[in-house]
Backbone atoms as SQL, in Angstrom:
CREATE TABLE atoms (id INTEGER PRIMARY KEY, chain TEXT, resi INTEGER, resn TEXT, atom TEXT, x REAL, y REAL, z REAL);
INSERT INTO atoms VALUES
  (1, 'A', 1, 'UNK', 'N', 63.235, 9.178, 77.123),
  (2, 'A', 1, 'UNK', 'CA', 64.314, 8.220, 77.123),
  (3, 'A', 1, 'UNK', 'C', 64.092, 7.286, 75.934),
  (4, 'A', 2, 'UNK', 'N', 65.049, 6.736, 75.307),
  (5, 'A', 2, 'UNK', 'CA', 65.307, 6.281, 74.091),
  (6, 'A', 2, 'UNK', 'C', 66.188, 5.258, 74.294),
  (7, 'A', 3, 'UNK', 'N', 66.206, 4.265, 73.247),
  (8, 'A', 3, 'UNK', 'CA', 67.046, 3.072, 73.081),
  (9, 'A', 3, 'UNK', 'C', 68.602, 3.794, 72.772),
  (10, 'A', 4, 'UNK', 'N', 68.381, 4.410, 71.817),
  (11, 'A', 4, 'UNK', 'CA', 69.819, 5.018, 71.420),
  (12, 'A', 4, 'UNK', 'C', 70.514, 5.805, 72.502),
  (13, 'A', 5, 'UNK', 'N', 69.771, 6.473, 73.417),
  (14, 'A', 5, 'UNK', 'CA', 70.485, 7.693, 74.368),
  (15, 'A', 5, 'UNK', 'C', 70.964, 6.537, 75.582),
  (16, 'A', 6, 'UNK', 'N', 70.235, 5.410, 75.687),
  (17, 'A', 6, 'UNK', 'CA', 71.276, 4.023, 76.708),
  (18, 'A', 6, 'UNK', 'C', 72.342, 3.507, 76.160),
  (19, 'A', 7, 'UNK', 'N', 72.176, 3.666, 74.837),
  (20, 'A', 7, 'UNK', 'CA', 72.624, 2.641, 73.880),
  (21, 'A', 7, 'UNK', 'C', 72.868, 1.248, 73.884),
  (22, 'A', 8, 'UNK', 'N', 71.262, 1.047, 73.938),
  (23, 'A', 8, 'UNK', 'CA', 70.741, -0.075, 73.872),
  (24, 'A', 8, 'UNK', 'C', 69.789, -0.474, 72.136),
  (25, 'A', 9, 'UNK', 'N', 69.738, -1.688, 71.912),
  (26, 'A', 9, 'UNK', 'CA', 68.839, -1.653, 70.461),
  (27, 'A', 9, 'UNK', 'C', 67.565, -1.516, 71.318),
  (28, 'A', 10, 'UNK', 'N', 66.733, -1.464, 69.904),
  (29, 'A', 10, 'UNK', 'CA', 65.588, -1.595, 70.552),
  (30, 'A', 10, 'UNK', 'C', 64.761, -2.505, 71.080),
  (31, 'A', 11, 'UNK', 'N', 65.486, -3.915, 70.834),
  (32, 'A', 11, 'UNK', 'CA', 64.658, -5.186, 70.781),
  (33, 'A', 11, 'UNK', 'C', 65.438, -4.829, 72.667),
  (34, 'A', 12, 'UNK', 'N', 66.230, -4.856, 73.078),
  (35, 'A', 12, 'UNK', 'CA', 66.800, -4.712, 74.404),
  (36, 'A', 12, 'UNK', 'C', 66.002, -3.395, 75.257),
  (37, 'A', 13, 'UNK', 'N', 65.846, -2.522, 74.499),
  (38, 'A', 13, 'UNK', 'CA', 65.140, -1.148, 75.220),
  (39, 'A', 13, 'UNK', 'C', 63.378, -2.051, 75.862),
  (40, 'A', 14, 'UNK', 'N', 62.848, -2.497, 74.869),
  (41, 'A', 14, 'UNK', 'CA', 61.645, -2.685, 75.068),
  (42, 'A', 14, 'UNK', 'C', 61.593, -4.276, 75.991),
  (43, 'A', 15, 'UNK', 'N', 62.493, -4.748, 75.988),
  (44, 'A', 15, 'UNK', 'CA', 62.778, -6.087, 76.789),
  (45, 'A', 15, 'UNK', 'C', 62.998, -5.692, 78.607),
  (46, 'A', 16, 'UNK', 'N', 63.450, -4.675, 78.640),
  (47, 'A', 16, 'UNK', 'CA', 64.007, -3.815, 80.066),
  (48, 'A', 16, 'UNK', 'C', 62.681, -3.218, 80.731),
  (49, 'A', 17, 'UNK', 'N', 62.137, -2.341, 79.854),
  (50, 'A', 17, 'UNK', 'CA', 61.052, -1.871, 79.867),
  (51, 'A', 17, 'UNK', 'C', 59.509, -2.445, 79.741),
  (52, 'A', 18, 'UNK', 'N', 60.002, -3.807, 79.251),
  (53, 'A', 18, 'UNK', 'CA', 58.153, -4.574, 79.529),
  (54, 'A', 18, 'UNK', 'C', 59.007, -5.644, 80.898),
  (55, 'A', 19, 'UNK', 'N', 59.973, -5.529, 81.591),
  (56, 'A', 19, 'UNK', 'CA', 60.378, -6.377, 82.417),
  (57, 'A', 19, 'UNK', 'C', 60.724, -7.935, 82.245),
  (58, 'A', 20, 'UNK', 'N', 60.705, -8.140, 80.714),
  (59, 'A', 20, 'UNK', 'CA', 61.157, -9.395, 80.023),
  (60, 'A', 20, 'UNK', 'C', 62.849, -9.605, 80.522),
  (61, 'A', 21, 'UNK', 'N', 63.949, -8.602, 80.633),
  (62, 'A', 21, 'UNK', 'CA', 64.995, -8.710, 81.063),
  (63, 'A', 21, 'UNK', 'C', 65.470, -7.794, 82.417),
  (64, 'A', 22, 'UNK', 'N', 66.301, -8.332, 82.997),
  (65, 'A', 22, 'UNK', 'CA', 66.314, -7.504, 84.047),
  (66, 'A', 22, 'UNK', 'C', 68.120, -6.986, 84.149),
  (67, 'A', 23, 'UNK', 'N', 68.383, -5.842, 84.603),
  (68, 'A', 23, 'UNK', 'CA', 69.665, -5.564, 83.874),
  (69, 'A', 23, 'UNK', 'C', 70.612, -6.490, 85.638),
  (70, 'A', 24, 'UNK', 'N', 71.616, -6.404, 84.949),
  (71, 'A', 24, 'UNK', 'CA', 72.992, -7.518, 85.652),
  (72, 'A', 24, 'UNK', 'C', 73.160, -7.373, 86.958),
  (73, 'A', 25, 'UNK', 'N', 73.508, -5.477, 87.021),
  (74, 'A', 25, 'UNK', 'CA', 73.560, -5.267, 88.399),
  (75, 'A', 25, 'UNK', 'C', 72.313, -5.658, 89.548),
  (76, 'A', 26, 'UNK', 'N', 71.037, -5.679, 88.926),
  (77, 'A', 26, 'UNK', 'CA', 69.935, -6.023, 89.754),
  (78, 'A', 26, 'UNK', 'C', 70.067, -7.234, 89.958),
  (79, 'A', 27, 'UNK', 'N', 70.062, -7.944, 89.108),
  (80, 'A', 27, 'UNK', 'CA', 70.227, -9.956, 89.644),
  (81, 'A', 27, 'UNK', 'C', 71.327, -9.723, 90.424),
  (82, 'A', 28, 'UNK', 'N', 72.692, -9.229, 90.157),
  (83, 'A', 28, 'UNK', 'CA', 73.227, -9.279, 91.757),
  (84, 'A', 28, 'UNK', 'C', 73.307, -8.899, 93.041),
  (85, 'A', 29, 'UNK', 'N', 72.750, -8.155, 93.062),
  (86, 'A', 29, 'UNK', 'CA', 71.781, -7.598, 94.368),
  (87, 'A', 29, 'UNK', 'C', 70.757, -8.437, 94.449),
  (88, 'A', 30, 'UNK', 'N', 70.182, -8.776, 93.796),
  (89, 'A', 30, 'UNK', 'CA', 68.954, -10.256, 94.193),
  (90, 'A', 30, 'UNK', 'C', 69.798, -11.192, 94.914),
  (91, 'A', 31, 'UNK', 'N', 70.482, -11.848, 93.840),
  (92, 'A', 31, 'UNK', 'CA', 71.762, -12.734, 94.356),
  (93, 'A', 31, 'UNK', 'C', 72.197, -12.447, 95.549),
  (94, 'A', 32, 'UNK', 'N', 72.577, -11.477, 95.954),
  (95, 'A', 32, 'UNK', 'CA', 73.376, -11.234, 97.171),
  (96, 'A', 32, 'UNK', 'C', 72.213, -11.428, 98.112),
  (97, 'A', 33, 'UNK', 'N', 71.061, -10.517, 98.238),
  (98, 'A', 33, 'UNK', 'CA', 70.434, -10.649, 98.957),
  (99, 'A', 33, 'UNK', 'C', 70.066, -12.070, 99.360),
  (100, 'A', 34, 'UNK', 'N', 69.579, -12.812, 98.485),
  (101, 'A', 34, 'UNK', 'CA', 68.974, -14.357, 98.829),
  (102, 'A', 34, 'UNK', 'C', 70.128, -14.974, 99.607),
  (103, 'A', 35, 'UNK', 'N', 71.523, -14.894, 98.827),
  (104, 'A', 35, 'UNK', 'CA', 72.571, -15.408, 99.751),
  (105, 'A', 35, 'UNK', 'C', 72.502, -15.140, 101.117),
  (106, 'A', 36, 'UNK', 'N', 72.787, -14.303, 101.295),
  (107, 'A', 36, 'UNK', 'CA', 72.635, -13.283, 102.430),
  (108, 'A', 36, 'UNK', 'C', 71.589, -14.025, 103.664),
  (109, 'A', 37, 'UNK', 'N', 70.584, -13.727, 103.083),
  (110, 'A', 37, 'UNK', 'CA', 69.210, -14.326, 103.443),
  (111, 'A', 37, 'UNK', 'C', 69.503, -16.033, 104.080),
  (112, 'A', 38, 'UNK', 'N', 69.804, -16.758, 102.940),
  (113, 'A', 38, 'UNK', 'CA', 69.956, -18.051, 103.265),
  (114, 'A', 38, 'UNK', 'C', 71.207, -18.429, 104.300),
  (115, 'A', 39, 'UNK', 'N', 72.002, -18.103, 104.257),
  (116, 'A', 39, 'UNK', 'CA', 73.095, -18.001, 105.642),
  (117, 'A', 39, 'UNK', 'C', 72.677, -17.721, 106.455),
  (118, 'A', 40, 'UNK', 'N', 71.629, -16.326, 106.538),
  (119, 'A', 40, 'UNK', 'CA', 71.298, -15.726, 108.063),
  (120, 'A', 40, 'UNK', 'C', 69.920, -17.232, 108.241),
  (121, 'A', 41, 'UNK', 'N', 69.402, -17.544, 107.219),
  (122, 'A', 41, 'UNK', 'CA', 68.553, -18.681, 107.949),
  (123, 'A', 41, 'UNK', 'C', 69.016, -20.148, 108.107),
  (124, 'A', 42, 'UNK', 'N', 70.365, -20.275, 107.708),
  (125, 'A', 42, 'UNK', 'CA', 70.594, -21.327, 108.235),
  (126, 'A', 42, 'UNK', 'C', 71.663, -21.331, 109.267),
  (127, 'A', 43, 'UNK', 'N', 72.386, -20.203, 109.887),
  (128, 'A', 43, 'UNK', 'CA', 72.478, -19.746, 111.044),
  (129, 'A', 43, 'UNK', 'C', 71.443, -20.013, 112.103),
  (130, 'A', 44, 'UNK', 'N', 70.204, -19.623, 111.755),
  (131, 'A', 44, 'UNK', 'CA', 69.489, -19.812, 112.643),
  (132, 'A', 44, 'UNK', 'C', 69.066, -21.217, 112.878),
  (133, 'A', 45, 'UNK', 'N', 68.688, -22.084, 112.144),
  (134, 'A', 45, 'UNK', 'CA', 68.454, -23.321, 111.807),
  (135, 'A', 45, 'UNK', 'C', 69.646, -24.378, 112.890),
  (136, 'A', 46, 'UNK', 'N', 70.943, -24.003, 112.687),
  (137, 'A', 46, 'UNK', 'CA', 72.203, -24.280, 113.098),
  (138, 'A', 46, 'UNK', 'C', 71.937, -24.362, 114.619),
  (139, 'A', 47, 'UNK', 'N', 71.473, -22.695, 115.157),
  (140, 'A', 47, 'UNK', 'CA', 71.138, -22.392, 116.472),
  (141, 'A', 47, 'UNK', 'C', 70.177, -23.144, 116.945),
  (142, 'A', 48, 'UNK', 'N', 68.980, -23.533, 116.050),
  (143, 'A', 48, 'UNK', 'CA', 67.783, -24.172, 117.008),
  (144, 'A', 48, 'UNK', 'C', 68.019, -25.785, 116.973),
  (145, 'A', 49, 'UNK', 'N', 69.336, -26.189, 116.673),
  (146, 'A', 49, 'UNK', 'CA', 69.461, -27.585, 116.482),
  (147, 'A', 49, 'UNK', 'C', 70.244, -27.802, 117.681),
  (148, 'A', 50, 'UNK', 'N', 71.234, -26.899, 117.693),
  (149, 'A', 50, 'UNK', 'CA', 72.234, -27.153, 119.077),
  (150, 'A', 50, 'UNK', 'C', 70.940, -26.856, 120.533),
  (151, 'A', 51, 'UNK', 'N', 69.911, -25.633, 120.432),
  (152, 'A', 51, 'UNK', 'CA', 69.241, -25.811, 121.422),
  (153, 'A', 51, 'UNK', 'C', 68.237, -27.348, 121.520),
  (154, 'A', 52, 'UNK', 'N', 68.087, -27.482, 120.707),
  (155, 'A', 52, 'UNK', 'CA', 67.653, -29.077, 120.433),
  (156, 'A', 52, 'UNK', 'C', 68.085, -30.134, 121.302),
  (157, 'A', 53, 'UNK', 'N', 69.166, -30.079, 121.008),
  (158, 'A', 53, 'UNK', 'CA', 70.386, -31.049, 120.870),
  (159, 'A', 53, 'UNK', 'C', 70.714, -30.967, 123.219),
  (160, 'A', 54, 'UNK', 'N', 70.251, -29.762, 123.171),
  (161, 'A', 54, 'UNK', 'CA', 70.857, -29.631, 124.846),
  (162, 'A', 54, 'UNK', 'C', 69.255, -29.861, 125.118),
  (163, 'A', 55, 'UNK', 'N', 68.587, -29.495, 124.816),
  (164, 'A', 55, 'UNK', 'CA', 66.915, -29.832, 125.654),
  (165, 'A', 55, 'UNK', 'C', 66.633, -31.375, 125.742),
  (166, 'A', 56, 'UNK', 'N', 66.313, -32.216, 124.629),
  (167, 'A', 56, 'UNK', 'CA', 66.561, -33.266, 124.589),
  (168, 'A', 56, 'UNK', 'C', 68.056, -34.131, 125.900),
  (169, 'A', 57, 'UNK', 'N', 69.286, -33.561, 125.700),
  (170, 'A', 57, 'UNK', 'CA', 69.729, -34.087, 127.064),
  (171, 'A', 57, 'UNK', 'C', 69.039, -33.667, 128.310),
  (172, 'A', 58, 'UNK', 'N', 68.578, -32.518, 128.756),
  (173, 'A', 58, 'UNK', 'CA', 67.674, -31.841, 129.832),
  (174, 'A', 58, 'UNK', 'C', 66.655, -33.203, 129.677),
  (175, 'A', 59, 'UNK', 'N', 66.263, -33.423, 129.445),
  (176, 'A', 59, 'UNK', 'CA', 65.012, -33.837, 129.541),
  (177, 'A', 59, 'UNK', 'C', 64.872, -35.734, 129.732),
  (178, 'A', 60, 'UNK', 'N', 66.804, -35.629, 128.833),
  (179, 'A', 60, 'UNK', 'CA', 66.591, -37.436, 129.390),
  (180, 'A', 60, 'UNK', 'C', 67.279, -37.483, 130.351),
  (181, 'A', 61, 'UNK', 'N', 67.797, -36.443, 131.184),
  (182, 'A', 61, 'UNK', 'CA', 68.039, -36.345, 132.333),
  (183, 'A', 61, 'UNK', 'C', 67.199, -36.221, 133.284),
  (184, 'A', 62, 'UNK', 'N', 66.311, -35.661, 133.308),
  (185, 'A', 62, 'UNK', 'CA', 64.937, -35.335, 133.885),
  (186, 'A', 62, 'UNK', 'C', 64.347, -36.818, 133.858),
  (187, 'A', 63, 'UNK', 'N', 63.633, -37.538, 132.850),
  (188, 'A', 63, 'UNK', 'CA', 63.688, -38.481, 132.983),
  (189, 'A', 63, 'UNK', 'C', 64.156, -39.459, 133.313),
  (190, 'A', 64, 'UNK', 'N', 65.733, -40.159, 133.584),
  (191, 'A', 64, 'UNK', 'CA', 66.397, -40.519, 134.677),
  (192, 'A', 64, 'UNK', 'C', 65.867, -40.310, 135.916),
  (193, 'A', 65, 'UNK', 'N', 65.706, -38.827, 136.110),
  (194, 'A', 65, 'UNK', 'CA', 66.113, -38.711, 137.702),
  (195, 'A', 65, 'UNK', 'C', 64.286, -38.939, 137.936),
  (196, 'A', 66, 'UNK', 'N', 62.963, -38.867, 137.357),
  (197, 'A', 66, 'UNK', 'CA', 62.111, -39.691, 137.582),
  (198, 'A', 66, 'UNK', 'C', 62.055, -41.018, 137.858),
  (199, 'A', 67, 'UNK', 'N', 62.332, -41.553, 137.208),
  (200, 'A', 67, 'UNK', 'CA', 62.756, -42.934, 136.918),
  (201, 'A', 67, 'UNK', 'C', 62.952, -43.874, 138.335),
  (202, 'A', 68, 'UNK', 'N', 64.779, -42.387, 138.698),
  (203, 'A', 68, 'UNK', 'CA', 65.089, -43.227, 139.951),
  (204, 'A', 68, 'UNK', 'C', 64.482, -42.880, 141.263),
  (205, 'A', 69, 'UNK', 'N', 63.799, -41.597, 141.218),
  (206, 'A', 69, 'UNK', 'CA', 63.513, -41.146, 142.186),
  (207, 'A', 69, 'UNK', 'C', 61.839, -42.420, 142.708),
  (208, 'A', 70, 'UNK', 'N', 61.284, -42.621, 141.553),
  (209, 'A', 70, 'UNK', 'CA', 60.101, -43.453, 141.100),
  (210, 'A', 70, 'UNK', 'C', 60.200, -44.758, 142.016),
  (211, 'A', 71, 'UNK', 'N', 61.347, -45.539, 141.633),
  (212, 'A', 71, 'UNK', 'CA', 61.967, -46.374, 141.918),
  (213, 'A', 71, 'UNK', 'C', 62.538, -46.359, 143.711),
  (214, 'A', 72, 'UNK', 'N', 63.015, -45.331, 144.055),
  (215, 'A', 72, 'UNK', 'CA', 63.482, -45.265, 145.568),
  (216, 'A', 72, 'UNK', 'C', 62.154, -45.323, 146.364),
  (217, 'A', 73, 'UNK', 'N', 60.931, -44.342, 145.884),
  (218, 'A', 73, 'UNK', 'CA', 59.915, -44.380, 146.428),
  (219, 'A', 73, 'UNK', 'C', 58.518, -45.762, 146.630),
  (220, 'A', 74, 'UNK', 'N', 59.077, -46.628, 145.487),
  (221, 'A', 74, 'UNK', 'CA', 58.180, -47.908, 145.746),
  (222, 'A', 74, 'UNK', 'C', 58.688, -48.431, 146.545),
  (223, 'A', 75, 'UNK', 'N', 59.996, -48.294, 146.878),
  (224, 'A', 75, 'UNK', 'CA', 61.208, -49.263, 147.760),
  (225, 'A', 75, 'UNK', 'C', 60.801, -48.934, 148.938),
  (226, 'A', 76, 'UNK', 'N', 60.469, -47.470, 148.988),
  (227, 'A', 76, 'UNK', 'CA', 60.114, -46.779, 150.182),
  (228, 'A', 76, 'UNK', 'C', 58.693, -47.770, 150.912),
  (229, 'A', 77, 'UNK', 'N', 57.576, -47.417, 150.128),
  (230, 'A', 77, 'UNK', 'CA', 56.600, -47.636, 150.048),
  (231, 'A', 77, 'UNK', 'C', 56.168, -49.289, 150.373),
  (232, 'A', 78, 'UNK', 'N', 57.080, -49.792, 149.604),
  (233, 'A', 78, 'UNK', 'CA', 57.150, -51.379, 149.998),
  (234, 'A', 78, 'UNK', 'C', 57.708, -51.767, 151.715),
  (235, 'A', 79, 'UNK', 'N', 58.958, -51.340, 151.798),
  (236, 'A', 79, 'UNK', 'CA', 59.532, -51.216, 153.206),
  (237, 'A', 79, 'UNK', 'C', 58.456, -51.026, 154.552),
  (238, 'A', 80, 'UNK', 'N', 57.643, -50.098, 153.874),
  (239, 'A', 80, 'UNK', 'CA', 56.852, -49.421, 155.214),
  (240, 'A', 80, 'UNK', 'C', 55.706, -50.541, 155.330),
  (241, 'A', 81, 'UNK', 'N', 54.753, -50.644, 154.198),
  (242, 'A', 81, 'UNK', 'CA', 53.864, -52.059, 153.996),
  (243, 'A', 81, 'UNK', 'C', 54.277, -53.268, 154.439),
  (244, 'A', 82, 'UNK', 'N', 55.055, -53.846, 154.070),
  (245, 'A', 82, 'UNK', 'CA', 56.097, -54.827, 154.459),
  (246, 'A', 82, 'UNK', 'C', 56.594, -55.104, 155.856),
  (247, 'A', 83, 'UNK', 'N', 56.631, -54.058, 156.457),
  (248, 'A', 83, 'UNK', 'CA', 57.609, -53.284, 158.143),
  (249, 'A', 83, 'UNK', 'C', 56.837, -54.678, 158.988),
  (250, 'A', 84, 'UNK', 'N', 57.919, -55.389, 160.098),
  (251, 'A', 84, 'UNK', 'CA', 56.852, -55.961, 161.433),
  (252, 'A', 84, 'UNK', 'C', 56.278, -54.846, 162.016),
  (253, 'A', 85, 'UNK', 'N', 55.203, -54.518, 162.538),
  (254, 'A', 85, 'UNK', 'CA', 54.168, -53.757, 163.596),
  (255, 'A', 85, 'UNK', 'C', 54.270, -54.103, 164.690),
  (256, 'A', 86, 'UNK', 'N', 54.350, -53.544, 165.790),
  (257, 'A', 86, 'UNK', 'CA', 54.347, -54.070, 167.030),
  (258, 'A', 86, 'UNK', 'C', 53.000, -54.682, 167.002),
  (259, 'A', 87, 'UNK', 'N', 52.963, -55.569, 168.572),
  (260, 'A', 87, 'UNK', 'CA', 51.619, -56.489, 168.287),
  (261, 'A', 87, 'UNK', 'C', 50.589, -55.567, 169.204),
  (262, 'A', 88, 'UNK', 'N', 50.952, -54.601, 169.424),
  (263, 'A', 88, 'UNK', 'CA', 49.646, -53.528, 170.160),
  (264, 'A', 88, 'UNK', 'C', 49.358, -53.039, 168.681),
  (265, 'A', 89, 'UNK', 'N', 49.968, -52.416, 167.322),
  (266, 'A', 89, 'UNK', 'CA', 49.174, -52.466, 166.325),
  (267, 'A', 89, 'UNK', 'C', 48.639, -53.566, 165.913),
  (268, 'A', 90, 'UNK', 'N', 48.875, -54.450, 166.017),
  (269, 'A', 90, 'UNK', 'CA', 48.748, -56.440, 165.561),
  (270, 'A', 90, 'UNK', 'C', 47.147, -56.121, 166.159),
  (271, 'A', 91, 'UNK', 'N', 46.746, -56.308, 167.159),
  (272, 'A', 91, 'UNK', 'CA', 45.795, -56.468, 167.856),
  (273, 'A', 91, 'UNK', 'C', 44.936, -55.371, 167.237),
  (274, 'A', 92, 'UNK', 'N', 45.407, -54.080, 167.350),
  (275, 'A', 92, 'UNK', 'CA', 44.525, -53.380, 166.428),
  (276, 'A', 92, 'UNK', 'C', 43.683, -53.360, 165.302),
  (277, 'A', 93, 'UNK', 'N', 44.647, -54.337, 164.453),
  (278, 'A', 93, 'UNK', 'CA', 43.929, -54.419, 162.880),
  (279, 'A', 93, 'UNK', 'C', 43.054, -55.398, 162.969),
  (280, 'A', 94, 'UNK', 'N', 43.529, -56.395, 164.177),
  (281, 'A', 94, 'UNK', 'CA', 42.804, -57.449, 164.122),
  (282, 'A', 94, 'UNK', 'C', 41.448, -57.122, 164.409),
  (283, 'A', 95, 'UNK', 'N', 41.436, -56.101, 165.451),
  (284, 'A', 95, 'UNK', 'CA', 40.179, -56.222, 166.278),
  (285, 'A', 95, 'UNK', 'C', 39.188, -55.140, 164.839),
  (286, 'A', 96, 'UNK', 'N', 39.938, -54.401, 164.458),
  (287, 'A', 96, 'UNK', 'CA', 39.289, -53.741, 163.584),
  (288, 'A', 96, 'UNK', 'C', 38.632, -54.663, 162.318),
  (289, 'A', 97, 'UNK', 'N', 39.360, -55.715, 162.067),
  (290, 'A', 97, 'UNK', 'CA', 39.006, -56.261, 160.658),
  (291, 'A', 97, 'UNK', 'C', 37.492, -57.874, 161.550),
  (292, 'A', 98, 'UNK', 'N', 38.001, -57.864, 162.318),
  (293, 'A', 98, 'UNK', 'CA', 37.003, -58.384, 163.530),
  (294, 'A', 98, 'UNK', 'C', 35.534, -57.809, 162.945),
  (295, 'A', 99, 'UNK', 'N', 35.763, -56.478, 163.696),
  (296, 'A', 99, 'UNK', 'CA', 34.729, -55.424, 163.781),
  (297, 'A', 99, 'UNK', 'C', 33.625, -55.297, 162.875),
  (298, 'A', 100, 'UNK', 'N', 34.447, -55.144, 161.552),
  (299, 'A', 100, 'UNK', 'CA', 33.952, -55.044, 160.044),
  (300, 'A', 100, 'UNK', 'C', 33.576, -56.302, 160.158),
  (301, 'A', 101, 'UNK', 'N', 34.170, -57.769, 160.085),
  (302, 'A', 101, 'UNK', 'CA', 33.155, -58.547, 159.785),
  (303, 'A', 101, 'UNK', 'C', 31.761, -58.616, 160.581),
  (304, 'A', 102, 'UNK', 'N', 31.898, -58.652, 161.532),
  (305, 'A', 102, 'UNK', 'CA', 30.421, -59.022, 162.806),
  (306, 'A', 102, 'UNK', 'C', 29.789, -57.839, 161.876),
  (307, 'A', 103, 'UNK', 'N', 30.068, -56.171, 161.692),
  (308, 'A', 103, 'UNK', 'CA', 29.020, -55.179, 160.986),
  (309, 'A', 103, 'UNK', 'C', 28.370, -56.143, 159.521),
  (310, 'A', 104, 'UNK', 'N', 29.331, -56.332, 159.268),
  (311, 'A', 104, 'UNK', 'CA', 28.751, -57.069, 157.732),
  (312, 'A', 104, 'UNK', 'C', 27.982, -58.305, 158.066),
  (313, 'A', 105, 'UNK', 'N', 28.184, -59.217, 158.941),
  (314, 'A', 105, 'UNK', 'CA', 27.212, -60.384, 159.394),
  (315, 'A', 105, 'UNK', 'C', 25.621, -59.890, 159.513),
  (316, 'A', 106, 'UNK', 'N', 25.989, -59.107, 160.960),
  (317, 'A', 106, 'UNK', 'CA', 25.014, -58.913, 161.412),
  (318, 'A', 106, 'UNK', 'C', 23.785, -57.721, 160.627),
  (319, 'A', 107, 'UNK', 'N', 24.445, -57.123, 159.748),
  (320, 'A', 107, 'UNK', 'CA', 23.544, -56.305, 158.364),
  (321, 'A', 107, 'UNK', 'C', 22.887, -57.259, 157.589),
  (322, 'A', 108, 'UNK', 'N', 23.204, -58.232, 156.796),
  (323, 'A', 108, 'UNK', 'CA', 22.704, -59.322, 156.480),
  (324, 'A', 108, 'UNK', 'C', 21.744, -59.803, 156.535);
């Protein structure tokens, strides 16, 4: 193969051939490809933003419903602590907290 049988000069034959130039149709097939390429990745990019975009609500929803559920349960928790006792428990704690002291006196 020869410069003349492409009909190409030679300063162009040997430019092709040491890979100094690259012929037209190949850069557009590069071209296309990268295009190509870059759409299909920012397609994807696109996709992991909208899943983003819904996890983040999941999750400050989730958090809410901690929050309130958090919140019902101290209410809970307070209510029951808080509650009058009948005085047959009354007498109970008493005699119990009684109990504990005289053990602790009498260890002493």
């Amino acid at each position: 193969m020869r410069a003349s049988s492409l009909q190409l000069t030679d300063e162009e034959f040997e430019d092709y051939t040491s890979g100094k130039r690259i012929p037209t149709s190949f850069k557009n097939s590069i071209s296309t490809y990268v295009m190509r390429s870059i759409g299909n990745s920012i397609k994807r990019i696109d996709g992991l933003l909208s899943k983003q975009a819904e996890l983040v609500g999941k999750v400050e929803q989730l958090e809410a419903g901690i929050e309130r559920d958090s919140e019902q349960f101290k209410c809970q928790v307070n209510e029951f602590i808080n509650q009058d006792y009948p005085d047959e428990i009354k007498k109970i704690i008493e005699n119990n907290k009684k109990a504990a002291k005289e053990e602790e006196n009498s260890g002493s």
